[in-house]
C-alpha positions, 0 to 999 in steps of 0.5 A, spaced: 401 333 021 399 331 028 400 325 027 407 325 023 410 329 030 407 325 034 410 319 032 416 321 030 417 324 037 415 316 040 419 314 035 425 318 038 423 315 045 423 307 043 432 307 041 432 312 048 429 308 052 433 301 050 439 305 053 435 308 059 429 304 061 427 310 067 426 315 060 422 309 057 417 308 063 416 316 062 414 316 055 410 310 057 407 314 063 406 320 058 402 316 052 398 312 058 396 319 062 395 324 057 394 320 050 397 325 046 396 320 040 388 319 042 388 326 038 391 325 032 388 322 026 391 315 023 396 315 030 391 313 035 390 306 033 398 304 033 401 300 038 405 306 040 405 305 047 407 298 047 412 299 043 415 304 048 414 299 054 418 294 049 423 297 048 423 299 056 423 291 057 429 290 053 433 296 056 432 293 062 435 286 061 441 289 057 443 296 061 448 297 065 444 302 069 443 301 076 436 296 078 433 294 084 431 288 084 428 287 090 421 286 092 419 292 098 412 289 101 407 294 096 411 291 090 409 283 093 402 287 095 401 288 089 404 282 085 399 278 090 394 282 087 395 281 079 396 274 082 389 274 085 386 277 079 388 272 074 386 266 079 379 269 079 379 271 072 376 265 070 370 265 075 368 272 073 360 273 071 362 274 063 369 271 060 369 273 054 367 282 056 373 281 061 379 278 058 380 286 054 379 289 062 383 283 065 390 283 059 389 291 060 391 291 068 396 285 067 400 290 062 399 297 067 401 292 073 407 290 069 410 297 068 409 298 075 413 293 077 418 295 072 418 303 075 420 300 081 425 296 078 429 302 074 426 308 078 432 308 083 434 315 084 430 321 088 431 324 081 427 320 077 421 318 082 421 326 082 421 326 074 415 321 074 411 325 079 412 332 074 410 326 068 404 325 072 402 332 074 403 335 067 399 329 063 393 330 068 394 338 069 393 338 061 386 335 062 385 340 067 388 346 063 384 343 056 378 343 061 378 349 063 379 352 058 373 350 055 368 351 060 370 357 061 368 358 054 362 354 053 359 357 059 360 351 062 354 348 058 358 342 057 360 336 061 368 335 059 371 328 058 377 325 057 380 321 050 376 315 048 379 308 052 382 304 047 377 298 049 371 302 049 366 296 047 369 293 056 368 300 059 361 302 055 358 294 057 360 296 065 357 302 064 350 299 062 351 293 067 352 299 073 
């Protein structure tokens, strides 16, 4: 049942967000925080986040909303960086390991730099910033909650990554 609703909730996003790209980079920023398909069953391994960022992608080529198209010194800052990133990808220790960490922080920073784009009013910065504290507040409430009721015995984590195999492989590294 978890996953039906959850779907259809995304499902209900994509279509919005072809028509108001600042609402796809919401149900993107929610699916990316909070993950509330990590806790389904069948849901989690769906593209459900790239079908919202799709979808936000093309609302911003054929919208009418308003769009800053410029390029603020973070915004270069960080295209500089992804630059730098991919230039020195092919010289890192192992290739084959990074190229999961590498594709997964091309696709953070392009959505980044889409929010920039179409998160134009005070309105909508303030919105992103309640999508962020409410997905991460989650982790903290749930956490919470658990230790309190486990006496805290138990150490608390998040929803497994997606390319848990890269993160499980540095971790051995470190």
């Amino acid at each position: 049942m978890r996953d039906v609703l959850i779907v259809a909730i995304i499902a209900a996003c994509v279509p919005v967000a072809l028509f108001r790209p600042w609402i796809g980079i919401m149900g993107w920023t929610i699916l990316s925080i909070m993950n509330p398909h990590r806790y389904t069953w069948r849901a989690a391994e769906w593209p459900l986040a790239a079908a919202v960022a799709l979808a936000t992608l093309i609302g911003v080529l054929i919208t009418r909303d308003r769009r800053n198209w410029s390029v603020p010194a973070p915004a270069a800052a960080l295209i500089a960086f992804m630059a730098w990133i991919t230039v020195t990808f092919p010289f890192s220790f192992s290739v084959a390991d990074s190229y999961d960490m590498w594709q997964r922080v091309m696709k953070i920073d392009l959505m980044i730099l889409v929010a920039l784009v179409v998160l134009t009013t005070r309105r909508h910065v303030m919105m992103l910033a309640w999508v962020l504290v409410c997905s991460i507040g989650l982790y903290g409430f749930k956490g919470g909650l658990f230790t309190i009721l486990n006496g805290g015995v138990y150490r608390v984590w998040g929803p497994l990554a997606v390319s848990s195999r890269v993160i499980t492989n540095w971790r051995l590294r470190s």
